[in-house]
N, C-alpha and C positions, 0 to 999 in steps of 0.2 A: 803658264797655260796660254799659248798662243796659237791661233790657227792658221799663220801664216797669210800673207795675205798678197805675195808677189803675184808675179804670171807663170810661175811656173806652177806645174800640176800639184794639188797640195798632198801632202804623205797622209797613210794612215789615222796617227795620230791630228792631225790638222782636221781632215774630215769628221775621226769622231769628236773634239773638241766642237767643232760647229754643229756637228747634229746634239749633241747633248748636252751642253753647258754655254754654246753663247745666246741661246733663247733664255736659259734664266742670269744672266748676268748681265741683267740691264741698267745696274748702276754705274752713271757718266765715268767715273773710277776706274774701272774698267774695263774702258776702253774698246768695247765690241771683243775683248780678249784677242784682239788683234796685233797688242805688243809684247813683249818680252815683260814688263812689268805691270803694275797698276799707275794709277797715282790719285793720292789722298788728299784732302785737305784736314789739317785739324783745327778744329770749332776753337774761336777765338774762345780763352781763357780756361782753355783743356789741354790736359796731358795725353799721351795715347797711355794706353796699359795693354800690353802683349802677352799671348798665353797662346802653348801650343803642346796639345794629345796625340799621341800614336795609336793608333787600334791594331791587331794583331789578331786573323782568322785562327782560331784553337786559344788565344791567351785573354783577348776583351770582348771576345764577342764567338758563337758557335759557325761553324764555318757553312751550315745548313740553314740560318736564319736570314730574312727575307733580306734580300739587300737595300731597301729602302729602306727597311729597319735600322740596317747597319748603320747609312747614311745620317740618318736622325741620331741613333748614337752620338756618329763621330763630330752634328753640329753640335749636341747638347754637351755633351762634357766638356767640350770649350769654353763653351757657354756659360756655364756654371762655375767657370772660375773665375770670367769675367764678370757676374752677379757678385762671385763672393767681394770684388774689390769693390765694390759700387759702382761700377762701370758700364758703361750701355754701350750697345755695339757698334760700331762703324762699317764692318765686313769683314769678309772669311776667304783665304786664300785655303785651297784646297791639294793638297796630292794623295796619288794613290796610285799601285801596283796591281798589276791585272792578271789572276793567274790563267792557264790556257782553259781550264773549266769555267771559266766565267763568258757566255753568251751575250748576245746582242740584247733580249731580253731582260739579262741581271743587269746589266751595263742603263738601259730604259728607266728599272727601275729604282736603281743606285739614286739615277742623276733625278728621278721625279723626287728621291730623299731629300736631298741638299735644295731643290727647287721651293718645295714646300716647308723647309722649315725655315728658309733664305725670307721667306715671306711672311712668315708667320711669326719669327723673334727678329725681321726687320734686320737683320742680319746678311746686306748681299755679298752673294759670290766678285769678288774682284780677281783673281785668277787663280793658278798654279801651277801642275805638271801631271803629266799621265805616262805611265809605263810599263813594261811587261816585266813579269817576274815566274820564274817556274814554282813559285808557289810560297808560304799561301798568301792571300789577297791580304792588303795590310791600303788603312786609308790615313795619313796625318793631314790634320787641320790645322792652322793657326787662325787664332780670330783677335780679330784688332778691332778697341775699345775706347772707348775716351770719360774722363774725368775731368770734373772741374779741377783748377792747378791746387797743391795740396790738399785734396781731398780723400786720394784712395784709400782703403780700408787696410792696412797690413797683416801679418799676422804676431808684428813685433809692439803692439800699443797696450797688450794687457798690461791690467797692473792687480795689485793682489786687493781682497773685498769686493769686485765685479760679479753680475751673477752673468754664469754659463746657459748659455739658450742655444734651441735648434728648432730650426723649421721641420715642419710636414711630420712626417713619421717617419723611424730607423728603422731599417734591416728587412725592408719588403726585399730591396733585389737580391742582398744575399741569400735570403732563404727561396726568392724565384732559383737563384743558381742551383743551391741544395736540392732545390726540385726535380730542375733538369739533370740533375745528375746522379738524384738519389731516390727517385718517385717515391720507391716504397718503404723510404725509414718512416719510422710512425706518425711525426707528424708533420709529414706532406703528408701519407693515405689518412689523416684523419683531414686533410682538408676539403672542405665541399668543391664541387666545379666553381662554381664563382670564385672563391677565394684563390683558387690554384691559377684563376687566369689573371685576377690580379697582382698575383705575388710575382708572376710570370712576365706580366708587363710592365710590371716597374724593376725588371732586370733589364728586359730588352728597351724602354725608352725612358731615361732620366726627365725630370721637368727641372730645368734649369728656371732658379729664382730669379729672376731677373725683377720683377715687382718688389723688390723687395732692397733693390740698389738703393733708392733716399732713405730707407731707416735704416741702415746700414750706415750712409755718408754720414747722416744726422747723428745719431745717436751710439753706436758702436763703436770701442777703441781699438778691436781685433776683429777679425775675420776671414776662415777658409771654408770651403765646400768639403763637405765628406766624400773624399774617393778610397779612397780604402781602408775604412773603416772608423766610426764614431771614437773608440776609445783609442787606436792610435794616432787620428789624428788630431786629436784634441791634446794627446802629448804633443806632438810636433809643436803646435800654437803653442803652449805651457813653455816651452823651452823656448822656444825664439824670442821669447817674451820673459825670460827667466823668471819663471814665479813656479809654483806648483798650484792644484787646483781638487776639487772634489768635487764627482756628481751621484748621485743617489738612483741608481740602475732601475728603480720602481718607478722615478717622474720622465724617465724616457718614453718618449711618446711609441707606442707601437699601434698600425691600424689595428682594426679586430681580425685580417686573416693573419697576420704576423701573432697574436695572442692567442689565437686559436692553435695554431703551427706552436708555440712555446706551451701551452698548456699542456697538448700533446705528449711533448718531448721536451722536457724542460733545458734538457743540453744543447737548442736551438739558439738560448738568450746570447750562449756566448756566440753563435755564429751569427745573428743580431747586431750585436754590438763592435763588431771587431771585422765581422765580412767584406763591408765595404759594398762600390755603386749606387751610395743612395743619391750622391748629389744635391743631399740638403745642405744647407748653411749654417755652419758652426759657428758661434758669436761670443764676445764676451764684451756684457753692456754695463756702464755704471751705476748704481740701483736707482741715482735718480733718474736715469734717463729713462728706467723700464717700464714706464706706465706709457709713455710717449712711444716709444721701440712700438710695444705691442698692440696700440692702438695704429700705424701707421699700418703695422703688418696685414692687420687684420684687416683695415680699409680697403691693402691691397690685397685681399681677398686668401690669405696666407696665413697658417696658422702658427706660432711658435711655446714654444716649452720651455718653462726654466725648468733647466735640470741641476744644476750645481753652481758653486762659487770656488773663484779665484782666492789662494790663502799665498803667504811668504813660502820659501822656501822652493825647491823644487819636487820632481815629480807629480802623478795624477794617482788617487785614491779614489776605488770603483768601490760603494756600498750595496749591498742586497738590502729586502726592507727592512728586517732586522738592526743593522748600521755594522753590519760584519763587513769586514774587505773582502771584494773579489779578486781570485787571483786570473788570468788567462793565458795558455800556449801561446798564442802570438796574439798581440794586441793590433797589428793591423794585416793588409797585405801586402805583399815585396816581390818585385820580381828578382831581386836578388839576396 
């Protein structure tokens, strides 16, 4: 993402790059976005840690929803992979595909996205690329991270007897989806207006835990961010980490519009637990470290959940309150 900077007359592209992204990319890095690259330093006695999302208009995002909105998306799920490692940010290289429906206006408030949340998770813009595409608008980010040297968090350090914890609450954005897509099954229309907008806005903007990187370094021997979905990716960590594992589907934390929404319609839990977009922090802590874990969390102002323990063996074992197994159609999401 550079805006050219010869004598000769700048292109297109070069003009909107200076009208929209080199006022917020004021970090020395770079560079006025006036070269072909960035450049970095990395903090003595840190590693970088790299991580890079694709957004897709009709597949991560609705192709009607605000494009600032969008933009906060595309930093925050970065974002939140970089929290899962323990990792704090250093900047965010941005590209993205501009279909012919896209105005000067969406274009304003795209870039006021990326601006305000560059500031807001400390997260700045250091460059990218912009281009035209006949459709539909698609944005990728990469954000680059740093860690103290052997500290980051994997998702390969479980081991079996760890208790399984997760941040915030599961399955708000899924069931915002269900909403947007299915108003009238029973319960979305049993949700009150409040609820509906919150279930609604934690589909369209994740809050990447990032407070929550030192109990994470400190205390946790695995960790991934939930993107598509609590019980498949909690398999995923289980394997990587070759153990199996059990959680107890009753101490999943859900807000009260997500409980009101399963009351409702009790066939919500599985799209709850398995839908995906929540962007909380999936964790497996060793029991003694969990009094420490959740006292850090909660300092930083973040709440966490034991839901289950790490056992031998492989596979994940999903209980109702009962201690019957759940079974589910797809345990997470796939684009393939």
């Amino acid at each position: 993402m550079a805006d050219g900077s010869s004598g000769a007359r700048p292109s297109g592209e070069d003009a909107l790059i200076a009208r929209l992204f080199a006022p917020i990319a004021t970090h020395a890095g770079a560079l006025g976005l006036k070269d072909d690259a960035a450049l970095l330093s990395v903090p003595p006695g840190h590693e970088l840690v790299l991580t890079k999302d694709a957004l897709v208009a009709g597949v991560h995002f609705f192709a009607d929803d605000p494009p600032e909105a969008i933009a906060r998306k595309a930093m925050r799920v970065n974002l939140s992979d970089l929290a899962a490692k323990g990792a704090r940010p250093l900047g965010v290289m941005l590209a993205f595909a501009i279909p012919p429906d896209m105005d000067a206006s969406a274009l304003d408030a795209f870039a006021r996205g990326i601006g305000a949340d560059a500031a807001l998770y400390d997260a700045p813009l250091l460059g990218g690329d912009t281009v035209r595409t006949p459709g539909p608008f698609m944005v990728s980010l990469t954000a680059i991270g740093a860690v103290p040297t052997g500290e980051m968090v994997r998702r390969t350090g479980a081991r079996a007897g760890q208790a399984i914890v997760v941040s915030g609450t599961i399955g708000d954005a899924a069931l915002g989806l269900a909403l947007r897509l299915a108003p009238e099954r029973p319960g979305c229309a049993a949700s009150s207006e409040e609820e509906r907008a919150f279930l609604l806005d934690r589909y369209l903007l994740p809050r990447p835990r990032l407070p929550l990187i030192r109990a994470l370094r400190e205390h946790a021997s695995a960790a991934m961010d939930v993107s598509d979905g609590l019980v498949g990716d909690l398999g995923k960590m289980l394997t990587a980490s070759g153990i199996g594992g059990e959680i107890d589907a009753a101490r999943v934390p859900l807000s009260h519009a997500a409980r009101r929404a399963v009351e409702a319609e009790p066939a919500l839990l599985e799209v709850a637990l398995t839908g995906g977009d929540d962007y909380e922090i999936l964790a497996v802590v060793p029991h003694h470290a969990l009094s420490r874990f959740q006292t850090v969390a909660t300092t930083a102002g973040i709440g966490v959940s034991v839901i289950g323990h790490t056992v031998e063996g492989q596979g994940l074992t999903v209980r109702d309150g009962k201690g019957a197994p759940l079974t589910f159609a797809q345990g997470s999401f796939s684009h393939f």
